[in-house]
C-alpha positions in Angstrom: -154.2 -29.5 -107.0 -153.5 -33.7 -107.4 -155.6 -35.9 -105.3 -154.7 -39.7 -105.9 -157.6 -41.6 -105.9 -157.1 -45.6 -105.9 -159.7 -47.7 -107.4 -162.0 -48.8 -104.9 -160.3 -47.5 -102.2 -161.9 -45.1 -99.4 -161.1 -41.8 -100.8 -162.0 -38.5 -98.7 -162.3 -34.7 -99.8 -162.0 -31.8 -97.8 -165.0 -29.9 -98.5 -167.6 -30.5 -95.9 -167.0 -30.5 -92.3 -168.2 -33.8 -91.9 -166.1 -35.2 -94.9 -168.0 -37.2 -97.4 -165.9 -40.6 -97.8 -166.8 -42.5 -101.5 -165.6 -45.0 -103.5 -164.2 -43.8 -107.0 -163.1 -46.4 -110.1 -162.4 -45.4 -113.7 -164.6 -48.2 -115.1 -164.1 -48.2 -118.7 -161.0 -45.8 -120.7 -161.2 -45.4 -124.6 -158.9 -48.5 -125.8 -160.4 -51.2 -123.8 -161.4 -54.2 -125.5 -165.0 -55.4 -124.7 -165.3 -58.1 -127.7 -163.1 -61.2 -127.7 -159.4 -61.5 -129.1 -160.7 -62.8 -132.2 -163.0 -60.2 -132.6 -162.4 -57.2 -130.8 -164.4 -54.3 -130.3 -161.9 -51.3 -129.1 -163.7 -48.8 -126.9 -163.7 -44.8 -128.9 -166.0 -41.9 -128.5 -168.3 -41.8 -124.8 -171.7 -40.1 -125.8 -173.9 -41.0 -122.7 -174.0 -43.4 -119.4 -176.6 -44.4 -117.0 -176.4 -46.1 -113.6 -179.3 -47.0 -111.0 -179.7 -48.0 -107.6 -177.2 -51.4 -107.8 -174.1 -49.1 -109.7 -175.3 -50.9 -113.0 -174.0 -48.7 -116.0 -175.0 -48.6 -119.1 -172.5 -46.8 -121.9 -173.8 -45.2 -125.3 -170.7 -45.3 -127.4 -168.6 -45.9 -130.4 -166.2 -49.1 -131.1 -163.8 -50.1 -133.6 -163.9 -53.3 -134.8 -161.8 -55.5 -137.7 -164.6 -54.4 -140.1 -165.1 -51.0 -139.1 -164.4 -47.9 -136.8 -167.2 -45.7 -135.0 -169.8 -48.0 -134.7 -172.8 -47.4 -132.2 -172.6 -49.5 -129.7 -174.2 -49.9 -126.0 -171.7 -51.6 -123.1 -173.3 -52.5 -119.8 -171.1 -53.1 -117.1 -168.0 -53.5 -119.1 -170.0 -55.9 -121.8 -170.8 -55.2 -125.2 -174.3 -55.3 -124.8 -175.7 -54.3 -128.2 -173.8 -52.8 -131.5 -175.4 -50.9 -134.9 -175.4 -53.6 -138.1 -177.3 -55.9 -136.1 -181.0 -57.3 -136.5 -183.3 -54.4 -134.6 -185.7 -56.9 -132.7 -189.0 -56.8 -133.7 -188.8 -55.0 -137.0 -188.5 -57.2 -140.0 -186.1 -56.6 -142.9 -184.4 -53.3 -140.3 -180.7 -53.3 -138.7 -180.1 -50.9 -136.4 -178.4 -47.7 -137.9 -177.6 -45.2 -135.2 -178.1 -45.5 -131.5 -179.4 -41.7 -130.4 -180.3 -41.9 -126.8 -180.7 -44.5 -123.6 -182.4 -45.1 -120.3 -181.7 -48.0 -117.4 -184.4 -48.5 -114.3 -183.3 -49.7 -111.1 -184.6 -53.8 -112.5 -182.3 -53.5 -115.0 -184.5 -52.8 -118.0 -182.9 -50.1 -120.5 -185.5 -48.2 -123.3 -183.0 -47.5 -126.9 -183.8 -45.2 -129.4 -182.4 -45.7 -132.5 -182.4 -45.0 -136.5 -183.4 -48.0 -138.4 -181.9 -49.3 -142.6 -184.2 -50.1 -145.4 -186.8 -48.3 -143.6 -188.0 -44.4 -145.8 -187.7 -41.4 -143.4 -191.5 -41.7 -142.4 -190.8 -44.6 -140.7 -187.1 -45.2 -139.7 -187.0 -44.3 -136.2 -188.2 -46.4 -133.3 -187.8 -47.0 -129.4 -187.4 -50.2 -128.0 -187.9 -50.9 -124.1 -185.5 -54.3 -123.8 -186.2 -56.3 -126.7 -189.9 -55.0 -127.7 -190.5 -51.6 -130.0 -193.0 -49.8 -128.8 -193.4 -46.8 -130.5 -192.0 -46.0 -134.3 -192.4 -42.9 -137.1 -195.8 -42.8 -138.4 -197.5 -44.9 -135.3 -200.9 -43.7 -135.6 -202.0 -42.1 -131.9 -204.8 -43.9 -129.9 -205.2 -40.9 -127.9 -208.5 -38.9 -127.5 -207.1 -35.8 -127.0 -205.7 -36.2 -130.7 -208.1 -36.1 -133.7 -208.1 -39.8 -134.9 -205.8 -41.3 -137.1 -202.9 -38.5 -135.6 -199.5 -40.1 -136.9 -196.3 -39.5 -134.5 -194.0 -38.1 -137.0 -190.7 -37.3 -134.9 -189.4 -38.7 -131.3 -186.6 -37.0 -129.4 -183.6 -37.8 -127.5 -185.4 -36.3 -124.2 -187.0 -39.4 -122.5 -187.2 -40.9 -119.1 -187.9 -44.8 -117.5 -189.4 -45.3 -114.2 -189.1 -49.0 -112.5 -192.6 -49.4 -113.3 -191.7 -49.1 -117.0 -193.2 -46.7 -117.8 -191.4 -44.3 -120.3 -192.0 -40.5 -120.8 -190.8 -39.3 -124.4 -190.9 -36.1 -125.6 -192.3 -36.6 -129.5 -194.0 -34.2 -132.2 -197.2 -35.6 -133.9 -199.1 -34.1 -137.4 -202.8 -33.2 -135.7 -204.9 -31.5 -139.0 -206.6 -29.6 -135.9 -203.9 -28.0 -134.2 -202.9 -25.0 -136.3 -199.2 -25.9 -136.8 -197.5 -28.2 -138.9 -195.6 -30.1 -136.6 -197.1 -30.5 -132.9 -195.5 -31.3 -129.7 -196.5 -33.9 -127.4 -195.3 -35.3 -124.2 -196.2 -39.0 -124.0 -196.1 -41.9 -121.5 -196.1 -45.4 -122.1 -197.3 -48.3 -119.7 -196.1 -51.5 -120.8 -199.1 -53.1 -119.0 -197.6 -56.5 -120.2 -194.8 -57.7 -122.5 -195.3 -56.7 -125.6 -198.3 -54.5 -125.1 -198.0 -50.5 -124.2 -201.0 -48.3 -123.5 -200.2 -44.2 -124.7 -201.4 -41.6 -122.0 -200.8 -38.0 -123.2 -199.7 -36.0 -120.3 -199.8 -32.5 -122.7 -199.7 -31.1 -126.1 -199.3 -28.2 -128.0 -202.1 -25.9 -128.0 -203.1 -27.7 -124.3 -203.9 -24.9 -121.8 -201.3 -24.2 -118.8 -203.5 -25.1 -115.6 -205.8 -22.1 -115.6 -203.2 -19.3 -116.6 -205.2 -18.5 -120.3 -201.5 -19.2 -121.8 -201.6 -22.8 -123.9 -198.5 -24.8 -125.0 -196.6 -23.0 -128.1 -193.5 -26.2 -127.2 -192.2 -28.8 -125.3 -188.3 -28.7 -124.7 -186.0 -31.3 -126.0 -183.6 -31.1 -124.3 -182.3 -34.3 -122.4 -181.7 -32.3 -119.2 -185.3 -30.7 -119.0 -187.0 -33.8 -118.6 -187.0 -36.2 -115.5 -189.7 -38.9 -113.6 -189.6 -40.5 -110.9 -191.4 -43.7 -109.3 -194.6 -42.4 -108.6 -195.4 -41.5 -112.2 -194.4 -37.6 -111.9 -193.2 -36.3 -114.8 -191.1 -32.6 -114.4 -190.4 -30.5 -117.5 -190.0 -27.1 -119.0 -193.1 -25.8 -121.3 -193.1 -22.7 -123.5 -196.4 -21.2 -124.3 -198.0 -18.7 -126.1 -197.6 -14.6 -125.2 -195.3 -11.9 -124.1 -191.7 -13.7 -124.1 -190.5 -12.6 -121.2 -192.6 -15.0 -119.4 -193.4 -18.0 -121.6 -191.9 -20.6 -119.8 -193.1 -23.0 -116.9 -191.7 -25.6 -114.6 -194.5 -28.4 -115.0 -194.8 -31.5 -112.7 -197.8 -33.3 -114.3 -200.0 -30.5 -115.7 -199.0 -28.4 -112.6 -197.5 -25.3 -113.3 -194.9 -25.1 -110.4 -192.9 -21.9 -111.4 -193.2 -19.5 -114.4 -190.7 -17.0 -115.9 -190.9 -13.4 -113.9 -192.2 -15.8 -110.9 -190.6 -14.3 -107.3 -188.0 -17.2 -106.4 -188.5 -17.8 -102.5 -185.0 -18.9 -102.1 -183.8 -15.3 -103.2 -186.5 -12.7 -101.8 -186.5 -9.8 -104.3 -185.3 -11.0 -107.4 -187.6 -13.2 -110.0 -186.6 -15.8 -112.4 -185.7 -14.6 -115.3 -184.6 -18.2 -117.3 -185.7 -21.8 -116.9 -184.1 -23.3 -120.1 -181.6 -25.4 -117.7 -181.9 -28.9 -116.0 -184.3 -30.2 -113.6 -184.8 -33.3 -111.9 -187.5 -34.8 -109.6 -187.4 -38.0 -106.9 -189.9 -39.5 -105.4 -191.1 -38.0 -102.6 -191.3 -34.9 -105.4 -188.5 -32.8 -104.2 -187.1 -31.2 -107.8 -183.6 -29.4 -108.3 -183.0 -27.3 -111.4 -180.7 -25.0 -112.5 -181.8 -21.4 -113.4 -181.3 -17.5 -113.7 -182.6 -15.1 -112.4 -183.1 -11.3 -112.4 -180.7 -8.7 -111.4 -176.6 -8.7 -110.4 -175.7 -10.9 -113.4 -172.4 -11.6 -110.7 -175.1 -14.1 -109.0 -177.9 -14.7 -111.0 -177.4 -18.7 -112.2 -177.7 -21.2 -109.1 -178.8 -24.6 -108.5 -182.1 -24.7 -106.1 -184.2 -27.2 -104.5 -187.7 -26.8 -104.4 -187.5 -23.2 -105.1 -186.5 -22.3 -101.9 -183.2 -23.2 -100.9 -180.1 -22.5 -102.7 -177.7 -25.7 -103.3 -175.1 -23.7 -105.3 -174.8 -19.9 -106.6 -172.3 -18.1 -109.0 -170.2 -15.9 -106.8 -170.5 -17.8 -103.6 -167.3 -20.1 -102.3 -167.4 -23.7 -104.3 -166.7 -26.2 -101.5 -162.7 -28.2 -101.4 -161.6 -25.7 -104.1 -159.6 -23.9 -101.3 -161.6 -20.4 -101.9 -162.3 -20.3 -105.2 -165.9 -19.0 -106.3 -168.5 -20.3 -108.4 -168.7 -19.0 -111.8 -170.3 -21.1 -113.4 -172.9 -24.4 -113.6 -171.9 -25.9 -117.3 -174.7 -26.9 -119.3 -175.2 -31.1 -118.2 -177.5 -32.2 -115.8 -178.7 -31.9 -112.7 -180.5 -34.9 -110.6 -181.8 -35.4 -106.9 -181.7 -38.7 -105.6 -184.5 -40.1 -102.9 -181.9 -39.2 -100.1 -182.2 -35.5 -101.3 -178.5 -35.6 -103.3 -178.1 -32.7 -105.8 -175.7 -33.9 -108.4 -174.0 -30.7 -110.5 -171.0 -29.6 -112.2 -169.8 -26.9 -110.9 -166.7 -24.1 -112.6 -164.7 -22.3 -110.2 -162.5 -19.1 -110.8 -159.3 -21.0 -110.3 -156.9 -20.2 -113.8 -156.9 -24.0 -114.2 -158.4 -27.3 -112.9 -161.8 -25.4 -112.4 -164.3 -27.5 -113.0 -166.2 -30.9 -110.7 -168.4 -32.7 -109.9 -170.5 -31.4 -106.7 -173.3 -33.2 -104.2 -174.7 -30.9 -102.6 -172.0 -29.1 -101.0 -169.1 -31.9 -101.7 -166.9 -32.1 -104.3 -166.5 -35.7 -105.4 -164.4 -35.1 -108.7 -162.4 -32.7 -110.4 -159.9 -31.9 -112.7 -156.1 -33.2 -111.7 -157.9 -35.8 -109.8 -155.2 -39.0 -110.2 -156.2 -42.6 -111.0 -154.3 -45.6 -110.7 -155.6 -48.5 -112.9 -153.4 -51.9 -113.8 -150.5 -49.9 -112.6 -150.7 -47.3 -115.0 -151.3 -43.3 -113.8 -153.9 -41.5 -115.1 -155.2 -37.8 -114.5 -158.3 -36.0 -115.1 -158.3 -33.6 -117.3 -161.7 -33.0 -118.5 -165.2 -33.7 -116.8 -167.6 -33.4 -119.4 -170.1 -30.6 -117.8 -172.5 -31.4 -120.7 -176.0 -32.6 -121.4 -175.5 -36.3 -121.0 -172.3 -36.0 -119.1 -173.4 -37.7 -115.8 -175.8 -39.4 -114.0 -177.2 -40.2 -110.3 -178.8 -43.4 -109.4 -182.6 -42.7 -108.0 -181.2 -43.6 -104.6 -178.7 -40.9 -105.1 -175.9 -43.4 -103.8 -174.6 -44.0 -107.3 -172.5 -41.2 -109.8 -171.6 -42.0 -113.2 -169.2 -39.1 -114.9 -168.1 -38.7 -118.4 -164.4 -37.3 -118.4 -160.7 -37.5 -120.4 -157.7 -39.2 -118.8 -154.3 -38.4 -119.8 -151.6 -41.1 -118.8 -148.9 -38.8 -120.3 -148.4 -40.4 -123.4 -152.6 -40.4 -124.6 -154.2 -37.2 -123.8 -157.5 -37.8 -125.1 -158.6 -41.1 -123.4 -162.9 -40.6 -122.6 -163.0 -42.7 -119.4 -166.2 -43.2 -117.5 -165.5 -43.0 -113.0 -168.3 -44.1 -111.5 -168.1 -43.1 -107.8 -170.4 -44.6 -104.6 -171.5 -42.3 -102.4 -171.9 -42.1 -98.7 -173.3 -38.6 -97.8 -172.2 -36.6 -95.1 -174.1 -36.2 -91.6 -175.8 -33.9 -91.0 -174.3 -32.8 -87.5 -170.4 -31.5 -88.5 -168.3 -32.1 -85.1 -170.3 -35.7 -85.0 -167.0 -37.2 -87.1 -167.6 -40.5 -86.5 -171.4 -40.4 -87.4 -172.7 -42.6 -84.8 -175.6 -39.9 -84.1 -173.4 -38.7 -80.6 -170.8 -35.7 -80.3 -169.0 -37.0 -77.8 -165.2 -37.7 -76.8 -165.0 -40.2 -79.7 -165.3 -37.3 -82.1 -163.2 -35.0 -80.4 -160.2 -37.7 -79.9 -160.9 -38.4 -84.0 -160.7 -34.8 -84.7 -157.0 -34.8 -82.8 -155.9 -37.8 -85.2 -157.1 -36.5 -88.2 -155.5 -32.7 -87.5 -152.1 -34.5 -87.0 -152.1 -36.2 -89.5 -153.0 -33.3 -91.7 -156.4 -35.1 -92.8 -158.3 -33.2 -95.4 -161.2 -34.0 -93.1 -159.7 -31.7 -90.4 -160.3 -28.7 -92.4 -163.1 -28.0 -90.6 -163.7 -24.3 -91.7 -163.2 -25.5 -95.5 -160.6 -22.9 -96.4 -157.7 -25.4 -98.1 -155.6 -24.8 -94.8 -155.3 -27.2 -91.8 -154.0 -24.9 -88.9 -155.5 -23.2 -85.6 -158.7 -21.5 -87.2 -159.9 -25.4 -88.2 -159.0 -26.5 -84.7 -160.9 -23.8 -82.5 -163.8 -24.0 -85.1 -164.5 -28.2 -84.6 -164.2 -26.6 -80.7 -167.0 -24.4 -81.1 -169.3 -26.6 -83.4 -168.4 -29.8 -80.5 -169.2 -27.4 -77.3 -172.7 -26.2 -79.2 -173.5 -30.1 -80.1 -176.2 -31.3 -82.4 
């Protein structure tokens, strides 16, 4: 299955009742120049993108240059923004060496982690927010809940910025008192004004779970198992101490939301057996994650929401795949925006083209998907379903995806779509979404199923005909 999709045109899907209309634009494919013609800087490898509430992007990547190939570089909005081999600000005598990991807030501000030269291995790691480093190898901790003169000896990946800037970075610290010889930590920093950062510890290894008796053994690192929103909430995945089988917790704060073996409201009966997948929070502290739990492994992985309602499930139909059934949820990320969007990949049981991108119940990108840019074809044929693969604006109106074009000739071009979202109603025969099911809609409904509209598949099984026609009748006679 093909669907053209024209740069910043209206695009719809067949999917949702309601169809979802969005806006979809390759914004950057492997090749592109974003130097100058006297010194270019040839787009290569994709490694991770942002976007906030404005559609502002921000690329992790590699470039070629006259000097040299694979070089780090960051690109915001089509710009080369920053590149490795240059002066790291505020650290003397240091370029930047690697770039490992980014964030971007809804102001604009992006954090950087990066690798440092002529720096030893003690000290050769630092994050930056903008301009200023805050935090570097060997920082001695000004925390209380550290013995004094702590040193933070490793930083990870997994970090998060809110618009008040404050970051959340998962890092490991040396305490003498804590038992082991590396210590986790998850840490937030306030830059309370430019240049100046004050370090709250929000847990630690060897810090007790609520009141459960079972203390933090780790933190996880992973990219996907940390998110924060405006309000300072931090969500994350904590192992602890004890029998294995339940060693895990959902944490908001130091609030222990859902443990391993836990029932799982959404699926009365059955307990959760794994949380090692994504989760996400927004600001009103609704959370998403992906887990697994007990019993018919033919349905145990979903997305949920709060626990207790299921946004996607292996087995069950995946939405505009024209019956397929969900097999699987990839291993990227998953994200809730402020107006309760879910962002996923989802795999489908089709022999090929089987894998999109999903919000909530609408799929806004797959494989064999068509782009025209300058006058030149291009299909999708990989979305990267990976940890750092996409990306949801807070306001959940913005998607950025990671995927591989093919224009025929090139079959391994990493391409970046971002795609603007305009949700669905709520109310399925109210087509025109002006809050009234009236003749409007039903007059709309008889355009669309003539002209064979993907919208007029009302019963979302890949088939406009008489079933779609008497089912808008039924859901228009019952109202909203």
């Amino acid at each position: 299955m093909q669907r053209l999709i024209v740069p910043l045109a209206i695009a719809t899907i067949a999917g949702h009742a309601a169809a979802q209309a969005f806006q979809s634009e390759v914004v950057i494919i492997r090749g592109n120049n974003v130097g100058t013609l006297t010194d270019p800087a040839e787009v290569a490898i994709m490694s991770q993108v942002r976007i906030n509430n404005t559609g502002s992007w921000l690329l992790r990547c590699n470039v070629n240059t006259l000097f040299s190939n694979n070089q780090n570089a960051l690109i915001r909005d089509g710009e080369l923004e920053d590149i490795v081999g240059t002066p790291a600000p505020g650290i003397a005598g240091s370029d930047y060496n690697t770039f490992s990991s980014i964030g971007l807030n809804n102001n604009g501000d992006r954090t950087l982690f990066a690798s440092l030269t002529e720096l030893p291995s003690s000290q050769n790691r630092a994050y930056w927010f903008n301009d200023e480093p805050f935090i570097q190898y060997g920082d001695i901790s000004s925390s209380p809940l550290l013995t004094s003169g702590t040193p933070y000896i490793g930083l990870f990946n997994s970090h998060e910025i809110n618009d008040n800037d404050q970051i959340f970075i998962v890092s490991t610290v040396n305490d003498v008192n804590i038992p082991t010889s590396v210590d986790r930590t998850l840490t937030r920093w306030d830059r309370t004004a430019p240049g100046a950062y004050s370090e709250t510890i929000i847990t630690f290894e060897s810090a007790e779970i609520g009141s459960t008796g079972r203390f933090v053994a780790d933190i996880e690192t992973n990219s996907n198992q940390l998110d924060a929103n405006n309000n300072g909430d931090v969500i994350y995945v904590a192992r602890v101490d004890g029998d294995t089988a339940s060693n895990r917790f959902l944490m908001i704060n130091n609030d222990p939301i859902l443990q391993q073996t836990d029932p799982l409201p959404a699926t009365p009966g059955r307990n959760v057996r794994l949380l090692t997948g994504a989760v996400s929070i927004n600001d009103a502290g609704d959370w998403a994650a992906r887990l697994l739990i007990d019993g018919d492994t033919a349905d145990d992985l979903m997305i949920v929401k709060n626990g207790t309602q299921i946004i996607a499930r292996e087995g069950d139909d995946a939405p505009g795949t024209g019956g397929f059934q969900f097999t699987g949820f990839g291993s990227g990320p998953v994200h809730i925006g402020n107006n309760g969007a879910v962002l996923y990949a989802g795999i489908w049981n089709a022999p090929s083209q089987n894998t999109g991108v999903f919000v909530n119940d609408d799929l806004v990108l797959r494989q064999g998907d068509i782009f025209e840019v300058s006058s030149i074809i291009y299909e999708v044929t990989t979305i990267r379903s990976v940890t750092d693969g996409y990306y949801l604006s807070d306001n959940g109106e913005w998607a950025a995806v990671r995927v591989v074009l093919s224009d025929g000739f090139n079959t391994n071009l990493d391409a970046i779509v971002r795609i603007n979202i305009d949700l669905p109603t709520t109310c399925p025969p109210d087509l025109n979404g002006d809050g009234v099911v009236d003749a409007d809609d039903f007059f709309l409904f008889l355009q669309l199923f003539a002209a064979g509209d993907p919208r007029a598949d009302f019963n979302n099984d890949g088939v406009i005909d008489a079933d779609d026609f008497f089912a808008f009748l039924a859901a228009f006679a019952a109202g909203c």
